[in-house]
C-alpha positions as CSV (number, residue, x, y, z in Angstrom):
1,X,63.0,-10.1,55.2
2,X,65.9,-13.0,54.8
3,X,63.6,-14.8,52.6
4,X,63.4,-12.0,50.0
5,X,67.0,-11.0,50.6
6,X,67.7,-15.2,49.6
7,X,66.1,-15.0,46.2
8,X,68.0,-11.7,45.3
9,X,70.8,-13.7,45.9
10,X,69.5,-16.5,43.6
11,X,68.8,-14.0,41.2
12,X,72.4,-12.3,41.6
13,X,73.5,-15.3,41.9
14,X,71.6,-17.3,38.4
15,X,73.0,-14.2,36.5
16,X,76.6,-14.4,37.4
17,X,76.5,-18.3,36.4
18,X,74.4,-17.2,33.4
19,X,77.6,-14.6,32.4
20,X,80.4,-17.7,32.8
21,X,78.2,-19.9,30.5
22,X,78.3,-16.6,28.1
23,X,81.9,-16.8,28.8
24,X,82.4,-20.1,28.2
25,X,80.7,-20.1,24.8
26,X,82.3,-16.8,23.2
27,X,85.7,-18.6,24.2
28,X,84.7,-21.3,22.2
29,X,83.4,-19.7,19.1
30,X,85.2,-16.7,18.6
31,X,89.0,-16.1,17.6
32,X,91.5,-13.4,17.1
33,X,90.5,-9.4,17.6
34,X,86.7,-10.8,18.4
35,X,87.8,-12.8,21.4
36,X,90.2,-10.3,23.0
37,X,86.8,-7.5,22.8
38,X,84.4,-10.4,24.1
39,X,87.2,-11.3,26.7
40,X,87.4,-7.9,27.7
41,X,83.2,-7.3,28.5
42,X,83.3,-10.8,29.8
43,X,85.6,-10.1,32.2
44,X,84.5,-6.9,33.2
45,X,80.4,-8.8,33.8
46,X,82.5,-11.3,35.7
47,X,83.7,-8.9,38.2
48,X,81.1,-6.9,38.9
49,X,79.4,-10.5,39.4
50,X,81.7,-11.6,41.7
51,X,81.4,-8.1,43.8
52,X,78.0,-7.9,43.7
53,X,77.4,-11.3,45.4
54,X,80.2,-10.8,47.4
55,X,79.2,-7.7,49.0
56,X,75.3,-9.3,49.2
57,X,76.8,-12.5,51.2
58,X,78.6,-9.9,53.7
59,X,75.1,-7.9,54.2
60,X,73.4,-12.1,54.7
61,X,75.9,-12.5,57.6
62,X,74.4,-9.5,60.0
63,X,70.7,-10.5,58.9
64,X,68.3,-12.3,61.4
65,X,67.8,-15.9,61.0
66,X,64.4,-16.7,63.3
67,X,62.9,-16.8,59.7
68,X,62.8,-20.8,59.1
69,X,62.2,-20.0,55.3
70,X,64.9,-17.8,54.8
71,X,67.1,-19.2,56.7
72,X,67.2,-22.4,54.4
73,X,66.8,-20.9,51.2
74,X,69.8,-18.9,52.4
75,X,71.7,-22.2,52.6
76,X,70.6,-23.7,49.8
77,X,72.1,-20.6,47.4
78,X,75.7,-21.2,49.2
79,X,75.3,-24.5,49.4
80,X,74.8,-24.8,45.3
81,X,77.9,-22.1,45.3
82,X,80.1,-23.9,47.4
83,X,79.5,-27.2,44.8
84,X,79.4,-25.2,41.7
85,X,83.0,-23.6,42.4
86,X,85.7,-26.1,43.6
87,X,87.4,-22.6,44.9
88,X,84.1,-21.5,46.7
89,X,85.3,-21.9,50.1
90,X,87.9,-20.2,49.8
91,X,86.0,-17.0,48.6
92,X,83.7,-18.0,50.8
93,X,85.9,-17.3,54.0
94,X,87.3,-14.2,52.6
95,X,84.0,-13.0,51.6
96,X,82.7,-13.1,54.8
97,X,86.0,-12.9,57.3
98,X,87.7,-10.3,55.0
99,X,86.4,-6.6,57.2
Protein backbone atom coordinates (compact mmCIF):
# COMPACT_ATOMS: atom_id res chain seq x y z
CA UNK A 1 0.00 0.00 0.00
CA UNK A 2 2.75 2.82 0.87
CA UNK A 3 4.72 1.67 -2.02
CA UNK A 4 1.92 2.47 -4.52
CA UNK A 5 0.81 5.52 -2.55
CA UNK A 6 4.99 6.66 -2.97
CA UNK A 7 4.98 6.65 -6.73
CA UNK A 8 1.59 8.62 -6.94
CA UNK A 9 3.46 10.97 -5.13
CA UNK A 10 6.35 10.81 -7.63
CA UNK A 11 3.98 11.06 -10.28
CA UNK A 12 2.07 14.21 -8.47
CA UNK A 13 5.03 15.12 -7.66
CA UNK A 14 7.17 14.93 -11.53
CA UNK A 15 4.07 16.83 -12.79
CA UNK A 16 4.12 19.75 -10.53
CA UNK A 17 8.03 20.19 -11.36
CA UNK A 18 7.11 19.49 -14.95
CA UNK A 19 4.41 22.70 -14.63
CA UNK A 20 7.44 25.21 -13.05
CA UNK A 21 9.70 24.26 -15.91
CA UNK A 22 6.52 25.24 -18.13
CA UNK A 23 6.51 28.24 -16.09
CA UNK A 24 9.81 29.05 -16.29
CA UNK A 25 9.91 28.89 -20.08
CA UNK A 26 6.68 30.90 -21.02
CA UNK A 27 8.26 33.62 -18.67
CA UNK A 28 11.10 33.62 -20.74
CA UNK A 29 9.60 33.70 -24.19
CA UNK A 30 6.51 35.45 -24.00
CA UNK A 31 5.83 39.30 -23.34
CA UNK A 32 2.98 41.70 -22.94
CA UNK A 33 -0.92 40.45 -22.99
CA UNK A 34 0.54 36.68 -23.82
CA UNK A 35 2.48 36.56 -20.53
CA UNK A 36 -0.18 37.96 -18.22
CA UNK A 37 -2.86 34.96 -19.88
CA UNK A 38 0.09 32.27 -19.51
CA UNK A 39 0.87 33.72 -16.04
CA UNK A 40 -2.59 33.47 -15.10
CA UNK A 41 -3.03 29.28 -16.13
CA UNK A 42 0.43 28.96 -14.80
CA UNK A 43 -0.37 30.04 -11.65
CA UNK A 44 -3.53 28.47 -11.36
CA UNK A 45 -1.50 24.62 -12.42
CA UNK A 46 0.88 25.78 -9.72
CA UNK A 47 -1.68 25.81 -7.04
CA UNK A 48 -3.55 23.08 -7.56
CA UNK A 49 0.10 21.40 -7.63
CA UNK A 50 1.09 22.57 -4.64
CA UNK A 51 -2.51 21.38 -2.95
CA UNK A 52 -2.54 18.32 -4.41
CA UNK A 53 0.85 17.11 -3.00
CA UNK A 54 0.20 18.86 0.00
CA UNK A 55 -2.89 17.18 0.87
CA UNK A 56 -1.17 13.57 -0.45
CA UNK A 57 1.87 14.19 2.11
CA UNK A 58 -0.83 14.78 5.06
CA UNK A 59 -2.70 11.37 3.92
CA UNK A 60 1.53 9.67 3.87
CA UNK A 61 1.83 10.75 7.59
CA UNK A 62 -1.19 8.36 8.99
CA UNK A 63 -0.04 5.45 6.54
CA UNK A 64 1.78 2.28 7.88
CA UNK A 65 5.39 2.09 7.43
CA UNK A 66 6.28 -1.94 8.20
CA UNK A 67 6.54 -1.84 4.30
CA UNK A 68 10.56 -1.54 3.87
CA UNK A 69 9.86 -0.54 0.08
CA UNK A 70 7.61 2.05 0.63
CA UNK A 71 8.85 3.28 3.39
CA UNK A 72 12.15 4.43 1.45
CA UNK A 73 10.69 5.40 -1.72
CA UNK A 74 8.59 7.55 0.60
CA UNK A 75 11.82 9.22 1.66
CA UNK A 76 13.42 9.43 -1.28
CA UNK A 77 10.24 11.71 -3.06
CA UNK A 78 10.68 14.33 0.11
CA UNK A 79 14.01 13.97 0.28
CA UNK A 80 14.37 15.18 -3.66
CA UNK A 81 11.56 17.94 -2.42
CA UNK A 82 13.28 19.10 0.42
CA UNK A 83 16.65 19.68 -2.09
CA UNK A 84 14.67 20.89 -5.02
CA UNK A 85 12.95 23.81 -2.95
CA UNK A 86 15.33 25.79 -0.66
CA UNK A 87 11.78 26.79 1.11
CA UNK A 88 10.75 23.00 1.37
CA UNK A 89 11.02 22.68 4.93
CA UNK A 90 9.25 25.16 5.69
CA UNK A 91 6.07 23.77 3.68
CA UNK A 92 7.18 20.80 4.72
CA UNK A 93 6.31 21.55 8.54
CA UNK A 94 3.16 23.27 7.77
CA UNK A 95 2.11 20.68 5.43
CA UNK A 96 2.23 18.16 7.79
CA UNK A 97 1.86 20.09 11.39
CA UNK A 98 -0.84 22.55 9.92
CA UNK A 99 -4.51 20.39 11.29
Amino acid sequence: MVTAFAFHIQEVYNAFLEVLREEEEVRLMCTGDEEVENNERMEEEMAKGEVILGELLRMAVKLDYSDEIGRRKVFAVVSEYRSEFSDAANVLHLTLFER
